[in-house]
GUGUKE-326687 format. One record per residue: residue number from 1; residue in one letter; y, z, x of N, C-alpha, C in turn. Coordinates in steps of 0.1 Angstrom, whole numbers, plus 5000, padded with zeros to 4 digits. Layout:
<nodes>
nr; rest; n.y; n.z; n.x; ca.y; ca.z; ca.x; c.y; c.z; c.x
NUM; A; Y; Z; X; Y; Z; X; Y; Z; X
...
</nodes>
This chain:
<nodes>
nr; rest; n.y; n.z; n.x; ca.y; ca.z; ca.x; c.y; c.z; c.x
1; X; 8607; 8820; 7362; 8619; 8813; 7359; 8619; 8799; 7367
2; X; 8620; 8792; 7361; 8624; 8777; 7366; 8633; 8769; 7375
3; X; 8635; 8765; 7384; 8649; 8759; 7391; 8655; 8750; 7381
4; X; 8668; 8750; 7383; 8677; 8740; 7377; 8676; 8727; 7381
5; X; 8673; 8717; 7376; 8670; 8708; 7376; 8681; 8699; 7384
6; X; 8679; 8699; 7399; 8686; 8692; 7408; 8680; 8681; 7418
7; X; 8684; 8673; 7418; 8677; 8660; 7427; 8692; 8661; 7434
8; X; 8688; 8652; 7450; 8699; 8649; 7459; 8710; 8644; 7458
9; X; 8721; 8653; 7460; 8739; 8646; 7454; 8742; 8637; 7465
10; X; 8737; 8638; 7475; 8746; 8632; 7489; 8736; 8626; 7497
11; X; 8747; 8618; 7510; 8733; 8614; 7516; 8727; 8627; 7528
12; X; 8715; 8622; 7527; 8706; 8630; 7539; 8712; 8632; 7553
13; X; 8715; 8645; 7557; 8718; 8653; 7569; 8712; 8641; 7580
14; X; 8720; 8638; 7588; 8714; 8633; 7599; 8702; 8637; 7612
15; X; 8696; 8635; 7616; 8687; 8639; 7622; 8693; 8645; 7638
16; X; 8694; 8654; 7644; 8699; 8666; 7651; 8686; 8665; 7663
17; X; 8685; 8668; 7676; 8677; 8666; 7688; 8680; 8681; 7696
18; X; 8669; 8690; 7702; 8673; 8693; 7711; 8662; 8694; 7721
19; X; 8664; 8696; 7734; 8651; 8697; 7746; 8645; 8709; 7743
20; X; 8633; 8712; 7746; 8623; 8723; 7748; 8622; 8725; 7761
21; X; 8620; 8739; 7766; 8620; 8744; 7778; 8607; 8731; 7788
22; X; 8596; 8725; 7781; 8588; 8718; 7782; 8591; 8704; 7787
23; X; 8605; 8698; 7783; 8609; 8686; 7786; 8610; 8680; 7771
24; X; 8600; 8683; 7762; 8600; 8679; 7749; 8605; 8672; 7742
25; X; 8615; 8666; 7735; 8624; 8667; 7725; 8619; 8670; 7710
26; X; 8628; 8677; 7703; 8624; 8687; 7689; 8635; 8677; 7683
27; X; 8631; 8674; 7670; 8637; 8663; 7662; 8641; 8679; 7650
28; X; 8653; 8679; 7643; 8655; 8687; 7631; 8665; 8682; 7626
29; X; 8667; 8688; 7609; 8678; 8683; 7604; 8681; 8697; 7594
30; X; 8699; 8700; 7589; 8700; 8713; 7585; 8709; 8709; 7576
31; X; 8700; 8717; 7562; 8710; 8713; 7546; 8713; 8729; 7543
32; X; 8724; 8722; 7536; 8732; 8734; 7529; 8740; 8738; 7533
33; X; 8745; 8754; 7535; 8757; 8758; 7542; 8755; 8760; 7554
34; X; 8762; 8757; 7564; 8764; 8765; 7578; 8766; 8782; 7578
35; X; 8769; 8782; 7565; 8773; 8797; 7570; 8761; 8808; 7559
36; X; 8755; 8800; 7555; 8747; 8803; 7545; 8727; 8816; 7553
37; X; 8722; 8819; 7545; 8708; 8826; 7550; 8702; 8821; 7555
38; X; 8698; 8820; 7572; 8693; 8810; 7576; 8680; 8807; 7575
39; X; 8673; 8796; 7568; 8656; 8797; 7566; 8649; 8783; 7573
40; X; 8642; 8788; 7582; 8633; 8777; 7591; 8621; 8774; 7581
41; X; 8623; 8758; 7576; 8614; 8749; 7570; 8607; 8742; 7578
42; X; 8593; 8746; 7574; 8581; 8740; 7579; 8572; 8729; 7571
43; X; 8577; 8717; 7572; 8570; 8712; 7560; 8555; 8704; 7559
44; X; 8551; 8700; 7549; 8538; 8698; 7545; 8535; 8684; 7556
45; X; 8521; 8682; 7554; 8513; 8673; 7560; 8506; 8661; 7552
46; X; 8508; 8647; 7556; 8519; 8641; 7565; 8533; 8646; 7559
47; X; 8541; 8645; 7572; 8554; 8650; 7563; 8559; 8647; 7576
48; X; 8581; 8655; 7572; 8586; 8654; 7583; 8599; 8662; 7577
49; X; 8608; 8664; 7582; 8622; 8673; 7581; 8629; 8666; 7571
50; X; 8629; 8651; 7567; 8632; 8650; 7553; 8624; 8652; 7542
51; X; 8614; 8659; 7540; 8607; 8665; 7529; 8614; 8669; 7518
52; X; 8623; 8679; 7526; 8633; 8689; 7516; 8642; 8678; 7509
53; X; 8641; 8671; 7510; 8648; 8659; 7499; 8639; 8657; 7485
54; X; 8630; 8663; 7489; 8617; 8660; 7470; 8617; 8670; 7469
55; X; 8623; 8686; 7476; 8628; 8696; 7469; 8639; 8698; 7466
56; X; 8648; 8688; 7470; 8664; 8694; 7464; 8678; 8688; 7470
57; X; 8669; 8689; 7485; 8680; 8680; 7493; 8691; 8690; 7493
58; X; 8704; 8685; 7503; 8716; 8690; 7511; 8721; 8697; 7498
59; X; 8724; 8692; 7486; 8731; 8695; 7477; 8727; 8714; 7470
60; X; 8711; 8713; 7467; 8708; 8720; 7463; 8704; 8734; 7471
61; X; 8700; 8735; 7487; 8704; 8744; 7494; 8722; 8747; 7496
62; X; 8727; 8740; 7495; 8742; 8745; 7494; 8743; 8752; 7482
63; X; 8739; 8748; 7470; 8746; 8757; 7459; 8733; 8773; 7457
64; X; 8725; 8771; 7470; 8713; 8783; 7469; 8720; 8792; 7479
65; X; 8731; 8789; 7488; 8737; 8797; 7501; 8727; 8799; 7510
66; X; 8719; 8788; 7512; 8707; 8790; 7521; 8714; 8780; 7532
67; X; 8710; 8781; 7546; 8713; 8771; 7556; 8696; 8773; 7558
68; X; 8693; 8760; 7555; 8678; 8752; 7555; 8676; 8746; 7568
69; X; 8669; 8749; 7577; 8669; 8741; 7585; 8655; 8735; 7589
70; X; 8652; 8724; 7591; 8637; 8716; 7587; 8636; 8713; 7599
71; X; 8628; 8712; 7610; 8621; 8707; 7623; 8611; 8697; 7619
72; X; 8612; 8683; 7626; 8596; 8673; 7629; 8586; 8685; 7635
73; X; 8573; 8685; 7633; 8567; 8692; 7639; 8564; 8679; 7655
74; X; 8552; 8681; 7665; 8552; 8672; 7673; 8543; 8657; 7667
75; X; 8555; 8647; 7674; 8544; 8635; 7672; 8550; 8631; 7658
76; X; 8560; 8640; 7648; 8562; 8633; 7634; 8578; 8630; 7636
77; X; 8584; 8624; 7625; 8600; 8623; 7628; 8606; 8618; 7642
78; X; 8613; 8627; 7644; 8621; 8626; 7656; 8609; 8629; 7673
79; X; 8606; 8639; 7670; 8597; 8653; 7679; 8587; 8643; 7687
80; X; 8590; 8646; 7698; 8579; 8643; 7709; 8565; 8645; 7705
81; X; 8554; 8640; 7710; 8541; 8647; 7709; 8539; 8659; 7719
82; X; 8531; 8669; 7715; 8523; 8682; 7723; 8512; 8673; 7725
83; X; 8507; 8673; 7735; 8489; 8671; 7731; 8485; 8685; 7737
84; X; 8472; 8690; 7730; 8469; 8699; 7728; 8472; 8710; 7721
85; X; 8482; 8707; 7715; 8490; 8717; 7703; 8480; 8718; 7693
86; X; 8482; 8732; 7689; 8477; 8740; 7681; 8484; 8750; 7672
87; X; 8482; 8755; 7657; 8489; 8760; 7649; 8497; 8768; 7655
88; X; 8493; 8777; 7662; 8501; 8790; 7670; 8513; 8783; 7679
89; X; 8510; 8772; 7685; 8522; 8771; 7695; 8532; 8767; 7687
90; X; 8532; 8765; 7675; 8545; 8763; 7668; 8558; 8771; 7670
91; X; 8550; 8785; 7669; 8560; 8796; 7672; 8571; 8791; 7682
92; X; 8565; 8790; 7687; 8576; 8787; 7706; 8588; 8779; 7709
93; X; 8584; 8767; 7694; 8589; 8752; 7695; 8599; 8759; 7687
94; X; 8599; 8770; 7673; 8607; 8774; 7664; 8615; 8783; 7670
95; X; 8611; 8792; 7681; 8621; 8801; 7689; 8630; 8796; 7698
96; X; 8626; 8782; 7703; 8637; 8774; 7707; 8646; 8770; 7696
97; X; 8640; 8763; 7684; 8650; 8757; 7675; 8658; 8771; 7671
98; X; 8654; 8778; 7669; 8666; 8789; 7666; 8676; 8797; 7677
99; X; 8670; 8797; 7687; 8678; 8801; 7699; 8693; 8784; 7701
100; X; 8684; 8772; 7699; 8700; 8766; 7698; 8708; 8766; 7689
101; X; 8704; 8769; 7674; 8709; 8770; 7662; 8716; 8780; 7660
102; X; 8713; 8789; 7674; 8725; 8809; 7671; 8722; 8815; 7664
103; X; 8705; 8814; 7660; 8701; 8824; 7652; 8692; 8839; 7657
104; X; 8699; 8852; 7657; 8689; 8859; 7663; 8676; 8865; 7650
105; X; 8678; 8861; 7641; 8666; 8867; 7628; 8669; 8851; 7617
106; X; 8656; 8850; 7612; 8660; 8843; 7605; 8645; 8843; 7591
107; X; 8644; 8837; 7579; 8630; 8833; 7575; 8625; 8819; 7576
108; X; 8612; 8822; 7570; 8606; 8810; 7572; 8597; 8809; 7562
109; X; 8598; 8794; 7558; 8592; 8790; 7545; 8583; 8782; 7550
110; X; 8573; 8780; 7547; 8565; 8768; 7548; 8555; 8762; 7538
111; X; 8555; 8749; 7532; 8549; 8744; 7526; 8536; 8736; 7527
112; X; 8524; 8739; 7525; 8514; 8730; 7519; 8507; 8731; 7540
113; X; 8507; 8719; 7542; 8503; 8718; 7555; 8511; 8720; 7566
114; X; 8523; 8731; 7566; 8533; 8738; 7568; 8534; 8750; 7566
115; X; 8518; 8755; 7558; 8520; 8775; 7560; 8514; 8783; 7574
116; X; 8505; 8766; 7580; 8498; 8776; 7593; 8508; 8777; 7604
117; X; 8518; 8764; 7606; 8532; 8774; 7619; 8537; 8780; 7611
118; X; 8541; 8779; 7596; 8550; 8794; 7595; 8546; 8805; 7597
119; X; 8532; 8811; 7595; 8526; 8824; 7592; 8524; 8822; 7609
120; X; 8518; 8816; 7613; 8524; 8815; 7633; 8537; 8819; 7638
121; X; 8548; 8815; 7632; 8559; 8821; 7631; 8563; 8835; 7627
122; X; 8554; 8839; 7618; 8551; 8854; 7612; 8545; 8860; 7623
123; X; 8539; 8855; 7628; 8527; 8861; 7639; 8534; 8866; 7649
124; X; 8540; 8857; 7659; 8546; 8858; 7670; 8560; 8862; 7671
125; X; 8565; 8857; 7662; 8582; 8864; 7660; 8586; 8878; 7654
126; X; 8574; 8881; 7654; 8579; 8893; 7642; 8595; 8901; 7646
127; X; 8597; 8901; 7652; 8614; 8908; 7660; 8620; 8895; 7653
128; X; 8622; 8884; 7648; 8636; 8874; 7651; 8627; 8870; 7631
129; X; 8619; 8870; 7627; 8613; 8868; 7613; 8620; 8879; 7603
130; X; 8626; 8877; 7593; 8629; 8887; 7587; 8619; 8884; 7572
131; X; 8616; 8874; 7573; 8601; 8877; 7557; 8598; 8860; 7559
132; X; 8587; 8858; 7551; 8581; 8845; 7550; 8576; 8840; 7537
133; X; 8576; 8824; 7536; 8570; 8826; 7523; 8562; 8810; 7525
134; X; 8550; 8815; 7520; 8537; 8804; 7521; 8539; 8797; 7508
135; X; 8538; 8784; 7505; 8536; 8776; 7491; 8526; 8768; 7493
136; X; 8517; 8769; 7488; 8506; 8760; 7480; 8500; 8759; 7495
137; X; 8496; 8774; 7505; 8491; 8777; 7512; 8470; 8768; 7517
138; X; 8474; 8762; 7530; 8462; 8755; 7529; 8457; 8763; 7543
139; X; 8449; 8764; 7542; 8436; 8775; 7549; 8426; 8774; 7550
140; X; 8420; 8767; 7560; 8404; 8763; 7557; 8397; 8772; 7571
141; X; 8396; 8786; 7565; 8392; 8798; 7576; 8376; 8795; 7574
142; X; 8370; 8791; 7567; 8357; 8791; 7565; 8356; 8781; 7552
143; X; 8343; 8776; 7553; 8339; 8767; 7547; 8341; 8768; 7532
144; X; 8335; 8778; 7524; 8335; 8785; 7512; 8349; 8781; 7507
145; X; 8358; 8785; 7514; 8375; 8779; 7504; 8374; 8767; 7503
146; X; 8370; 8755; 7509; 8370; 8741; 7508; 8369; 8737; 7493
147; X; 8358; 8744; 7485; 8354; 8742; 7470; 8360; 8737; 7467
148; X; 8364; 8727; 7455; 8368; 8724; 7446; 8381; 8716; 7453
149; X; 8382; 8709; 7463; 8395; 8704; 7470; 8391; 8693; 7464
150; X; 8402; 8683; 7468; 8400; 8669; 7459; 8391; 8662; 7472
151; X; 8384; 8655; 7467; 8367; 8652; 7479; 8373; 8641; 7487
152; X; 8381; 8633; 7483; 8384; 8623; 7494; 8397; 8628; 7504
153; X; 8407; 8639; 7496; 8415; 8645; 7509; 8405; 8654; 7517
154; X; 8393; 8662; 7513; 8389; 8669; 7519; 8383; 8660; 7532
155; X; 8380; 8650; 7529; 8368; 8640; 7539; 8379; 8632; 7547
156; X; 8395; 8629; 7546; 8402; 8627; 7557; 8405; 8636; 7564
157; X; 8409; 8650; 7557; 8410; 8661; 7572; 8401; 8661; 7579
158; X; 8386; 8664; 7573; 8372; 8662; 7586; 8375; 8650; 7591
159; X; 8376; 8640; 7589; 8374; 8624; 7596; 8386; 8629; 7609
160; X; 8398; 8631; 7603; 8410; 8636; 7614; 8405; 8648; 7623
161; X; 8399; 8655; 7618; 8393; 8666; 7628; 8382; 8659; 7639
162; X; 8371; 8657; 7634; 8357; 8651; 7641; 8363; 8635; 7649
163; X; 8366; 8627; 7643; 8364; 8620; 7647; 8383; 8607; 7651
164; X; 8388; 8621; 7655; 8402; 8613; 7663; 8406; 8597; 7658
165; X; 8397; 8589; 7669; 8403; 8576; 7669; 8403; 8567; 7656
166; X; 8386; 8576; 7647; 8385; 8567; 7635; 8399; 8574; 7625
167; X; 8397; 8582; 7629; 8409; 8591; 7617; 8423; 8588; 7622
168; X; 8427; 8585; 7629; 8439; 8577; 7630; 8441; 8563; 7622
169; X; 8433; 8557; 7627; 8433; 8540; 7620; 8428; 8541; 7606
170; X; 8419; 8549; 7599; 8422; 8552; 7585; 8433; 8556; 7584
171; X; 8441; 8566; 7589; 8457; 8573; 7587; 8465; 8562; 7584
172; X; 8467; 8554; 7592; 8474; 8542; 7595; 8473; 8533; 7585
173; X; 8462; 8531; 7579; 8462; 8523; 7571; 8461; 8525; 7558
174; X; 8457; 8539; 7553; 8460; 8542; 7539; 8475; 8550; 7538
175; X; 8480; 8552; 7546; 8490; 8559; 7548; 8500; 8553; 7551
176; X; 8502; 8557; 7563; 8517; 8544; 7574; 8519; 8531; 7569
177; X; 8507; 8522; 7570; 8509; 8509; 7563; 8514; 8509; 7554
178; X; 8513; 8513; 7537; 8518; 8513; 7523; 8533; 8519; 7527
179; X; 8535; 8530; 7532; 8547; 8533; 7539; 8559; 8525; 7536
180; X; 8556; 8513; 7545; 8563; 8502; 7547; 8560; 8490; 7541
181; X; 8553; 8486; 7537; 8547; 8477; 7531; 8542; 8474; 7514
182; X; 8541; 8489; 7514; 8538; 8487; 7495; 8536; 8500; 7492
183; X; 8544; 8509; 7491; 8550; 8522; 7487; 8545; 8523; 7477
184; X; 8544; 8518; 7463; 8538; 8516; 7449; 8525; 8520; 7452
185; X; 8515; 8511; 7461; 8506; 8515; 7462; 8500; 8532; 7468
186; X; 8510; 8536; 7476; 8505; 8554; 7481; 8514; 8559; 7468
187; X; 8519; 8558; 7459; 8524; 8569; 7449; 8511; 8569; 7439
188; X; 8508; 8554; 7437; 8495; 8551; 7432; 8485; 8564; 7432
189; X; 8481; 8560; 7446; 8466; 8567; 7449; 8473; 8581; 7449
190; X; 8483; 8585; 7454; 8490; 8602; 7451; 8487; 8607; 7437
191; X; 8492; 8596; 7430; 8488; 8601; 7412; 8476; 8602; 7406
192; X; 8468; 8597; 7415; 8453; 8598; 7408; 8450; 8612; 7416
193; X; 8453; 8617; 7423; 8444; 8625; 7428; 8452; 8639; 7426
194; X; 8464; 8639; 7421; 8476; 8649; 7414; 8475; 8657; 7402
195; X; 8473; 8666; 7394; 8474; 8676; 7382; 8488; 8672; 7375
196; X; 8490; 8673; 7364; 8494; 8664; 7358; 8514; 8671; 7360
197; X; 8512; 8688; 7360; 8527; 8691; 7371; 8533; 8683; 7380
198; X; 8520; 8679; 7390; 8525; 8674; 7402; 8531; 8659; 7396
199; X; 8522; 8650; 7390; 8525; 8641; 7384; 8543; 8636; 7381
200; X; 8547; 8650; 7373; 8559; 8648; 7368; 8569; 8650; 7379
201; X; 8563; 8658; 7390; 8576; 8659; 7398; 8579; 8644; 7406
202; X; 8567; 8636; 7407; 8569; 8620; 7414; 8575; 8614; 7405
203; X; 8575; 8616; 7392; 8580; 8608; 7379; 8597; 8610; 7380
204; X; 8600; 8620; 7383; 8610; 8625; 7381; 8622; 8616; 7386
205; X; 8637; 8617; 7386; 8646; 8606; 7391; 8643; 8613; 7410
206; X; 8642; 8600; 7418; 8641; 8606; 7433; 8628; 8611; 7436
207; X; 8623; 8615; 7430; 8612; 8620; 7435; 8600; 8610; 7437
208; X; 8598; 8596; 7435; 8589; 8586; 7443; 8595; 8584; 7456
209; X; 8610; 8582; 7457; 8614; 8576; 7467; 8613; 8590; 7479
210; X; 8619; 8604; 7476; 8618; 8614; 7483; 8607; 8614; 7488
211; X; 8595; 8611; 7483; 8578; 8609; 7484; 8576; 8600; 7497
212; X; 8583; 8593; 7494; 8575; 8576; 7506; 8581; 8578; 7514
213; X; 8594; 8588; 7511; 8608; 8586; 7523; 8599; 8593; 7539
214; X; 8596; 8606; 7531; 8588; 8618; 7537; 8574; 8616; 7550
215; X; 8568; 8606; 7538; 8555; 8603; 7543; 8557; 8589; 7555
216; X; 8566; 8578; 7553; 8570; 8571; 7559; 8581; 8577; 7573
217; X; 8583; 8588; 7574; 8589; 8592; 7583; 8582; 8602; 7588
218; X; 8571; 8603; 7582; 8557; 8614; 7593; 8554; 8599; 7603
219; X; 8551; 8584; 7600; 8546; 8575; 7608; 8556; 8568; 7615
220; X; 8564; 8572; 7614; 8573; 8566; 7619; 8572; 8562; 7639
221; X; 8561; 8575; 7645; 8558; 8568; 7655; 8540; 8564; 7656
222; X; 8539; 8561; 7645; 8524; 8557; 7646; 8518; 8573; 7644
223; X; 8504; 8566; 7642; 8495; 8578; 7633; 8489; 8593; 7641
224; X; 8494; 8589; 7653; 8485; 8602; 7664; 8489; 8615; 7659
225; X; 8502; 8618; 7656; 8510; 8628; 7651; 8503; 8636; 7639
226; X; 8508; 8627; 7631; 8496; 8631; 7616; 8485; 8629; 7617
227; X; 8477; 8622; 7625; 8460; 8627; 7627; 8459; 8640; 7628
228; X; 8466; 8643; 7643; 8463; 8656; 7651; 8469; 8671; 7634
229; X; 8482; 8667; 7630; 8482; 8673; 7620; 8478; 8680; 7611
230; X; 8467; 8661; 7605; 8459; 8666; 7597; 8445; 8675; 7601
231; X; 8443; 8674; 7612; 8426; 8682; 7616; 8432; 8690; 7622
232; X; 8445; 8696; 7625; 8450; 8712; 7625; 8447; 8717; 7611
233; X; 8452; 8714; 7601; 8447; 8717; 7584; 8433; 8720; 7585
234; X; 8424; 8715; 7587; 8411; 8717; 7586; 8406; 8725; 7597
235; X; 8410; 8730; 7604; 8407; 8740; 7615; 8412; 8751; 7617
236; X; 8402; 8763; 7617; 8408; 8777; 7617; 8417; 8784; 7626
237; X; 8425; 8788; 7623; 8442; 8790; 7629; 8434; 8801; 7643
238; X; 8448; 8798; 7651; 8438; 8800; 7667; 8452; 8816; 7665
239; X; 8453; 8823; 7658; 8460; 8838; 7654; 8455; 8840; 7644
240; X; 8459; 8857; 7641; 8450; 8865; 7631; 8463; 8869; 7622
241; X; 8458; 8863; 7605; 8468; 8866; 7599; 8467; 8880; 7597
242; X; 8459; 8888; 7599; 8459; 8905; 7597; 8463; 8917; 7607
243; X; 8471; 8902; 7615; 8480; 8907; 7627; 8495; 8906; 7627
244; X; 8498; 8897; 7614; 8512; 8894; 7607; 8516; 8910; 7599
245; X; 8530; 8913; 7608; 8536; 8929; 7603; 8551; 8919; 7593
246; X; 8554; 8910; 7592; 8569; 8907; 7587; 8562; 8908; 7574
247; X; 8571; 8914; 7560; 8567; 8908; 7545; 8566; 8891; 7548
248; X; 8556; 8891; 7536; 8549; 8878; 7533; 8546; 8875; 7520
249; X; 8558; 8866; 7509; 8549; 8860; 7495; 8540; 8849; 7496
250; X; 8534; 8847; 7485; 8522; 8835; 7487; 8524; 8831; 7476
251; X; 8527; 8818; 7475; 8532; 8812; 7461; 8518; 8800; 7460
252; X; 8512; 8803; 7447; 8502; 8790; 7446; 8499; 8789; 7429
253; X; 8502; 8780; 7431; 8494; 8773; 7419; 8479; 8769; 7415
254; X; 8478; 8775; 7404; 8461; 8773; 7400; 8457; 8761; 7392
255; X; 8464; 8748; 7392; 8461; 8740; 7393; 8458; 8731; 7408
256; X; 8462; 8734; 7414; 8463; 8729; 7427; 8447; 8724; 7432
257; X; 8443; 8709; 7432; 8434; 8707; 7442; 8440; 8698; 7453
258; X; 8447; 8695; 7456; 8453; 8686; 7461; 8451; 8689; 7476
259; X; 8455; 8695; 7481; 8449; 8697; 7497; 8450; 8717; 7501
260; X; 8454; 8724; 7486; 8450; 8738; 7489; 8445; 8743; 7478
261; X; 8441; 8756; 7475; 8432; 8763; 7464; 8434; 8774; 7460
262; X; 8433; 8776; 7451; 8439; 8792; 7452; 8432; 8803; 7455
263; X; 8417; 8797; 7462; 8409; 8808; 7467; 8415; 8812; 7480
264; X; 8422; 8799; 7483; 8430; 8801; 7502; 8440; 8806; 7497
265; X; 8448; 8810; 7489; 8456; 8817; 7487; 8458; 8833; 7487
266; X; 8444; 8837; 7477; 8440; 8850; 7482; 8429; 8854; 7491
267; X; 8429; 8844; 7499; 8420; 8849; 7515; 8431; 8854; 7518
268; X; 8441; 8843; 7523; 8457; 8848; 7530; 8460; 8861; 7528
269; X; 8460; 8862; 7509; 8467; 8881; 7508; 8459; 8891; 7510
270; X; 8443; 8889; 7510; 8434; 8898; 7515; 8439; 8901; 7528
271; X; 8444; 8893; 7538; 8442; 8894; 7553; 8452; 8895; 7554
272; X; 8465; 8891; 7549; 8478; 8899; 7552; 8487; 8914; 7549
273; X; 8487; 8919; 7559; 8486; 8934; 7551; 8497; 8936; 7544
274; X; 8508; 8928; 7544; 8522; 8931; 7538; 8528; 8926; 7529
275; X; 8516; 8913; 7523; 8516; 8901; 7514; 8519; 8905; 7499
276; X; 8523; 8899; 7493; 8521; 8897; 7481; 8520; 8884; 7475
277; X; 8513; 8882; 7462; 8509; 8866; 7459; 8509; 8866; 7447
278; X; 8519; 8852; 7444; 8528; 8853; 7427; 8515; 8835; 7424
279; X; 8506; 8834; 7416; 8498; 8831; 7411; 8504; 8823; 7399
280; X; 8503; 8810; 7399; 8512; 8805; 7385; 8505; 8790; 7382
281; X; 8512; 8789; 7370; 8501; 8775; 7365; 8509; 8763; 7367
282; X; 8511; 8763; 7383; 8517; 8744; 7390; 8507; 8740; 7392
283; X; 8512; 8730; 7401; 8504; 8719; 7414; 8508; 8725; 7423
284; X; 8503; 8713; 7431; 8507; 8716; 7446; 8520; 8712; 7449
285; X; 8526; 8703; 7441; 8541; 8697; 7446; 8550; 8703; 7433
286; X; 8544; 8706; 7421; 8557; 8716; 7412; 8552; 8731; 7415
287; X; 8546; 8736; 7421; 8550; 8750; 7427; 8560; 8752; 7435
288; X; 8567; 8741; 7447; 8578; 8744; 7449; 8591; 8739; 7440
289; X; 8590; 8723; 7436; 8600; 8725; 7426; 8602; 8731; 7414
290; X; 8594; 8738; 7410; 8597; 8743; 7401; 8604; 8762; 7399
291; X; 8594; 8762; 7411; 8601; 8781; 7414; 8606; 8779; 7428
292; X; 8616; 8770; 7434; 8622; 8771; 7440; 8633; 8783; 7441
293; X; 8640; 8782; 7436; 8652; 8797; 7429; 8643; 8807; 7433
294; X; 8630; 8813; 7429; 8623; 8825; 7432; 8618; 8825; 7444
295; X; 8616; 8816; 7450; 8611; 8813; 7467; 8621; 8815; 7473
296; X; 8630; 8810; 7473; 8643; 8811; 7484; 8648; 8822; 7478
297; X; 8652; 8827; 7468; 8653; 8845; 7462; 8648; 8852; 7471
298; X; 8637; 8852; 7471; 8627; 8861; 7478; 8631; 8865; 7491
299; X; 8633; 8854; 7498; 8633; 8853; 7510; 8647; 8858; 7513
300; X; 8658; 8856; 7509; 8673; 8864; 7505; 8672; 8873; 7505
301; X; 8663; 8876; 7495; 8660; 8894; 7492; 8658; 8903; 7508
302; X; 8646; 8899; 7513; 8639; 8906; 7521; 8649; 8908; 7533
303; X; 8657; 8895; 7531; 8669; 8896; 7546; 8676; 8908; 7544
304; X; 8680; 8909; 7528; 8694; 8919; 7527; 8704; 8912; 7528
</nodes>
């Protein structure tokens, strides 16, 4: 089943701060109802806490009864840098954001370059997680899933992995620059390398600008953030997903080369014991808008 066809009624949730036991500061922003299911959004890479605006935005978590709440990861948005952060320590940064949010259980969605702290979040929280749900799951446990990825995203995650300083200043400049400077041109190069689903969801009303809004607010403090980001993506998660006890769906699309596959989809449900994985014919970016309703269902469901 389909989601109803909603783009953003209002303006964007303001952006929300709080300290980490670390000194830190955690940048987040929270759509929908306050009093609604509370679900910690993890979003894609480059990305940032306004993402959820090219899924639906404030308007469309309200009329789902979800209280959405989206975190900068570090170094993107709002969010201080970690250095040395790694997939797993996500967990810690989210048990803070929910401990000031008054949540003692909550789920967690995560998207695209945003399923390795969720399923971290799976990992570590299991007491305060009440279910999870991976979309267009990116996984690069071993070499063999790489196949078929699109060859020039596959060769910026390694460049971001191996080679740091060069992989920032490419970041910066195919990425952050157009940002600000010629937005046209990154929807551009986004649509060449998109399945023709994904295509339509940037075509759609909002959905270029929710696009650049997103990606321009991952650079917002320069490229270190989303380097380190992107060569977390390409590096094998430092926890064992066959150590995740919370239910877990896996939503992917078999169109998808964009930066996941659907062979990393069913590595994930092979290795998760409690998984299940709904297999469908999107992209990488209309797998969530399009079975949104059944993603956040899900995750409703599992709460009770």
């Amino acid at each position: 089943m389909r989601s109803t066809d909603v783009r953003p009624g209002s303006v964007t949730p303001a952006a929300k701060s709080i300290r980490l036991p670390d000194g830190r500061a955690l940048s987040f922003r929270e759509f929908g109802a306050r009093d609604g299911r509370p679900v910690l959004y993890c979003h894609g890479t480059p990305g940032a806490s306004v993402e959820w605006e090219l899924f639906g935005g404030d308007r469309y978590a309200s009329q789902a009864g979800i209280r959405l709440i989206a975190a900068d990861r570090p170094g993107m948005g709002g969010s201080d840098p970690q250095p040395g952060r790694t997939q797993g320590s996500w967990a810690a940064d989210a048990s803070a954001l929910a401990d000031a949010c008054g949540l003692d259980t909550f789920a967690v969605l995560g998207y695209s370059g945003g399923t390795g702290p969720a399923a971290a979040c799976a990992h570590s929280l299991s007491g305060r997680v009440s279910g999870c749900a991976l979309v267009a799951s990116v996984c690069h446990a071993s070499p063999g899933l790489e196949e078929g990825l699109d060859p020039n995203g596959l060769r910026l995650k390694r460049l971001a992995r191996d080679r740091p300083v060069l992989g920032r200043v490419v970041m910066a400049a195919a990425m952050g620059w157009p940002t600000r400077m010629a937005p046209g041109y990154l929807v551009r190069q986004a649509m060449k390398a998109l399945p023709d689903p994904d295509r339509a969801v940037l075509s759609s009303p909002g959905g270029r600008e929710a696009f650049v809004a997103t990606v321009r607010e991952s650079f917002c403090q320069g490229a270190a953030g989303p380097r380190e980001d992107m060569a977390l993506m390409a590096t094998p998660w430092d926890f064992a997903p066959e150590d995740i006890k919370v239910p877990v769906t896996i939503w992917q699309g078999n169109q998808d080369t964009f930066g996941a596959r659907p062979a990393m989809a069913e590595h994930l449900h092979r290795a998760i014991p409690n998984s299940r994985l709904e297999l469908l014919p999107e992209g990488h970016l209309s797998i969530m808008w399009n079975h949104r309703d059944a993603i956040l269902g899900s995750l409703v469901a599992i709460a009770g």
